[in-house]
PyMOL commands that place a pseudoatom at each C-alpha (Angstrom):
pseudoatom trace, name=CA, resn=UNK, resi=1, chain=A, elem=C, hetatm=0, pos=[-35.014, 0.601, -10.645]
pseudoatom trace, name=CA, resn=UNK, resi=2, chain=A, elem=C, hetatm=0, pos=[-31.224, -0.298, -10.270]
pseudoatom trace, name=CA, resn=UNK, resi=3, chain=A, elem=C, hetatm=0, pos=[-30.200, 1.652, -13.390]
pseudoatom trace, name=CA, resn=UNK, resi=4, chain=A, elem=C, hetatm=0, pos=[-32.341, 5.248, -12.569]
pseudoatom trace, name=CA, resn=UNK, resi=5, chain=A, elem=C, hetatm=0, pos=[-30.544, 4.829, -8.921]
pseudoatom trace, name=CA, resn=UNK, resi=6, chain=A, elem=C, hetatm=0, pos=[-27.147, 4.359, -10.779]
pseudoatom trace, name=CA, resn=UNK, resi=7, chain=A, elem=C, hetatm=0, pos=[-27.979, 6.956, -12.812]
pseudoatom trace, name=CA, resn=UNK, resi=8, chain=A, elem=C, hetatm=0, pos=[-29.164, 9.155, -10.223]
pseudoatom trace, name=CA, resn=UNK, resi=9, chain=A, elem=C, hetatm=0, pos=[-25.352, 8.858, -8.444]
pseudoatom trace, name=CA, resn=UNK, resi=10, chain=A, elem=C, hetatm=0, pos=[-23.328, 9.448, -11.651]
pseudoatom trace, name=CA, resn=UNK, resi=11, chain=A, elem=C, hetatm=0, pos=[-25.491, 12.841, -11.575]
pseudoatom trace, name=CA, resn=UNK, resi=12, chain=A, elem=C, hetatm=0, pos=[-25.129, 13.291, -8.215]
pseudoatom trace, name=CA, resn=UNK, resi=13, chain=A, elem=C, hetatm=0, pos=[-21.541, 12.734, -8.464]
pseudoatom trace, name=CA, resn=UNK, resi=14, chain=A, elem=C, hetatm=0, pos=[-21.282, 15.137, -11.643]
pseudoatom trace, name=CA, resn=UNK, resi=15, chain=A, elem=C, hetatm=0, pos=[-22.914, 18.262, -9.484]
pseudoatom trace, name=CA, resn=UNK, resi=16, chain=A, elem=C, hetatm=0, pos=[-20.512, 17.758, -6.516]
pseudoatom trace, name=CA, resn=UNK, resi=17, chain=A, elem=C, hetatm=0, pos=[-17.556, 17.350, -8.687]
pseudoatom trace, name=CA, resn=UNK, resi=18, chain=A, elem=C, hetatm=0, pos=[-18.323, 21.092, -9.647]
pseudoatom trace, name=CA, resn=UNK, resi=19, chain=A, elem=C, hetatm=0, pos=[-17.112, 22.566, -5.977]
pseudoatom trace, name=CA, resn=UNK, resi=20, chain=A, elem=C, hetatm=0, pos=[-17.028, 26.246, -6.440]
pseudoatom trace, name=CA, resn=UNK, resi=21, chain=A, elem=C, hetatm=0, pos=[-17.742, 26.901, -2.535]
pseudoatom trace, name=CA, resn=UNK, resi=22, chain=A, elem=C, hetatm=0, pos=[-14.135, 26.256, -1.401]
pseudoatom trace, name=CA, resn=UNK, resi=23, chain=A, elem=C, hetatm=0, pos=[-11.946, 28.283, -3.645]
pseudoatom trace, name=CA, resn=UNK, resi=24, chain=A, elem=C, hetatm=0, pos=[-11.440, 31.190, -2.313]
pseudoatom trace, name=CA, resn=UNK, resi=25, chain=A, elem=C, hetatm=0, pos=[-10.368, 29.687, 1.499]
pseudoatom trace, name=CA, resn=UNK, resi=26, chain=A, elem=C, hetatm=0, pos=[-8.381, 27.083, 3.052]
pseudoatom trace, name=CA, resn=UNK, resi=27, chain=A, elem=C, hetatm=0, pos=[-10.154, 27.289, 6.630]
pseudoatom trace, name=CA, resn=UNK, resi=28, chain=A, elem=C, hetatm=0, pos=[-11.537, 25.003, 8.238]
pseudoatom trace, name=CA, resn=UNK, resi=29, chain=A, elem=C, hetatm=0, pos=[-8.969, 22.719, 8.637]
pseudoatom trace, name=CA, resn=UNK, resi=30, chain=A, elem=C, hetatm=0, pos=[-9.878, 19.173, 8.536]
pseudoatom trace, name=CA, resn=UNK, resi=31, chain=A, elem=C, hetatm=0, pos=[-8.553, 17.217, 11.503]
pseudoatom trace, name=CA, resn=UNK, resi=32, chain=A, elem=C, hetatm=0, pos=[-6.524, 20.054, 12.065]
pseudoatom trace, name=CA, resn=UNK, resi=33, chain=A, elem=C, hetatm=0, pos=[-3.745, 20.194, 9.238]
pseudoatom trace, name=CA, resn=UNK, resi=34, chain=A, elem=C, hetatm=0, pos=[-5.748, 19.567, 6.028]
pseudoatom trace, name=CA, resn=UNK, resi=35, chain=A, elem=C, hetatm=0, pos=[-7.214, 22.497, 4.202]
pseudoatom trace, name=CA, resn=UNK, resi=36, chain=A, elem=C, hetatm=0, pos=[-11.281, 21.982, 3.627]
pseudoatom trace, name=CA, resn=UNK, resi=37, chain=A, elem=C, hetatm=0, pos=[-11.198, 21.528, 0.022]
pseudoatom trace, name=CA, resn=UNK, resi=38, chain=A, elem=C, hetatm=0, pos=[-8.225, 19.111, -0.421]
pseudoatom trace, name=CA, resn=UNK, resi=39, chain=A, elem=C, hetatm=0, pos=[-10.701, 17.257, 2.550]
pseudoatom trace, name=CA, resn=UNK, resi=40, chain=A, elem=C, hetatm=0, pos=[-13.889, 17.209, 0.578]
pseudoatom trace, name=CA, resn=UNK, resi=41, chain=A, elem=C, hetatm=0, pos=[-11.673, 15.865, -2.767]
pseudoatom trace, name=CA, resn=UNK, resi=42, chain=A, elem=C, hetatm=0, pos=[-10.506, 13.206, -0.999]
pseudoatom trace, name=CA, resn=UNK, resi=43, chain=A, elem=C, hetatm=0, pos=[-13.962, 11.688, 0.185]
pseudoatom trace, name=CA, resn=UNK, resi=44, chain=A, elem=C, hetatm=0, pos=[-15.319, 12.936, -3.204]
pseudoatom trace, name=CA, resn=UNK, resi=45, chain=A, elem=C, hetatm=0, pos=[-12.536, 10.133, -4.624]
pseudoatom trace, name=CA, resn=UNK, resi=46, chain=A, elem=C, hetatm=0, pos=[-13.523, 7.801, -2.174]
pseudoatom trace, name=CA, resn=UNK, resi=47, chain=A, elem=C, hetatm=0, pos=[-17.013, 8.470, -3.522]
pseudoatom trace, name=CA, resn=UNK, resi=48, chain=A, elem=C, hetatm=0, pos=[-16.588, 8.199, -6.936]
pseudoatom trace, name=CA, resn=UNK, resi=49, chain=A, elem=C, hetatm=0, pos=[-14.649, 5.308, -6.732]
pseudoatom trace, name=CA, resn=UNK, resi=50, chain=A, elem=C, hetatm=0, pos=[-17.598, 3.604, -4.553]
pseudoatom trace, name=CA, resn=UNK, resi=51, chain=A, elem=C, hetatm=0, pos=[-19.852, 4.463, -7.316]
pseudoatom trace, name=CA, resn=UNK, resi=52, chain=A, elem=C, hetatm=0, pos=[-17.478, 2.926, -10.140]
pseudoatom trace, name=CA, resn=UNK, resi=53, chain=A, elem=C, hetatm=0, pos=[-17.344, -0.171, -8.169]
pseudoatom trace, name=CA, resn=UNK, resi=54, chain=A, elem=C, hetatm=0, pos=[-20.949, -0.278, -8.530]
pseudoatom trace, name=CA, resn=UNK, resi=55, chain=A, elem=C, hetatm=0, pos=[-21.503, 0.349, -12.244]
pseudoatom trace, name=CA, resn=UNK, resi=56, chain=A, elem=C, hetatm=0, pos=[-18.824, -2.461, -13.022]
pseudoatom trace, name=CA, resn=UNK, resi=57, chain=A, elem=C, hetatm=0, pos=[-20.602, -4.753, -10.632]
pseudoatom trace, name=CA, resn=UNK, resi=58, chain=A, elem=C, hetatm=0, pos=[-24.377, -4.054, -11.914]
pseudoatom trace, name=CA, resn=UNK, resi=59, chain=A, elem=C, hetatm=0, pos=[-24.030, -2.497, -14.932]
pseudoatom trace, name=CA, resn=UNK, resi=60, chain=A, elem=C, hetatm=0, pos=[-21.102, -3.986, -16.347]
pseudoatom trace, name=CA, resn=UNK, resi=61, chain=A, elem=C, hetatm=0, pos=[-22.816, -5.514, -19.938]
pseudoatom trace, name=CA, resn=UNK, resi=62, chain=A, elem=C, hetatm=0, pos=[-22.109, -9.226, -19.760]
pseudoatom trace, name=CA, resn=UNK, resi=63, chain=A, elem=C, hetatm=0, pos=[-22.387, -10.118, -23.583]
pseudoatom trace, name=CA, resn=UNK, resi=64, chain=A, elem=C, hetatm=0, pos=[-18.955, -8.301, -23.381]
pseudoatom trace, name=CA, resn=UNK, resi=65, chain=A, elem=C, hetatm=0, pos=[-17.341, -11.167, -20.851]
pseudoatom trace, name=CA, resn=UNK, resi=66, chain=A, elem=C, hetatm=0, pos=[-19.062, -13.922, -23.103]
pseudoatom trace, name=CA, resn=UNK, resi=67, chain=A, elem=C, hetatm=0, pos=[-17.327, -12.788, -26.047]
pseudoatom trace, name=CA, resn=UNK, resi=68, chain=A, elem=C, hetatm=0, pos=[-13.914, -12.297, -24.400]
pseudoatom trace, name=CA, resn=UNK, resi=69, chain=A, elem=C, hetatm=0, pos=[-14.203, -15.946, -23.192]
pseudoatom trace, name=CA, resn=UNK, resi=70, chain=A, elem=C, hetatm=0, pos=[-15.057, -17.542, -26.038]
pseudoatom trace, name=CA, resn=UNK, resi=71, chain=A, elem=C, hetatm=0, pos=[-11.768, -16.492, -27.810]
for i in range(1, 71): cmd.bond("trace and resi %d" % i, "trace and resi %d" % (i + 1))
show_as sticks, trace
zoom trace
């Protein structure tokens, strides 16, 4: 069950990464200042990086540490 979820966000992550919808404007700004898409990239980083920290955590393969250590 833990891989198909982890799975499922890599996929997840893959669609959104594929923004076309904010291209062609800069409004609305994001707290004011910060054009929409430079917004939604920085959350989608924050994202992706939440979802690395998980594969290396649960999927990481551990016959790869063992080996590592015993050299």
């Amino acid at each position: 069950m833990k891989r198909a979820l982890l799975v499922l966000a890599v996929a997840v992550l893959y669609v959104l990464h594929q923004d076309i919808w904010f291209w062609r404007t800069a409004r609305p700004l994001v707290f004011g200042f910060v054009p929409v898409g430079l917004a939604y990239h920085a959350g989608f980083s924050v994202a992706a990086a939440l979802v690395l920290w998980l594969l290396v955590t649960h999927a990481w393969p551990s016959h790869l540490e063992d080996e590592a250590d015993r050299k």
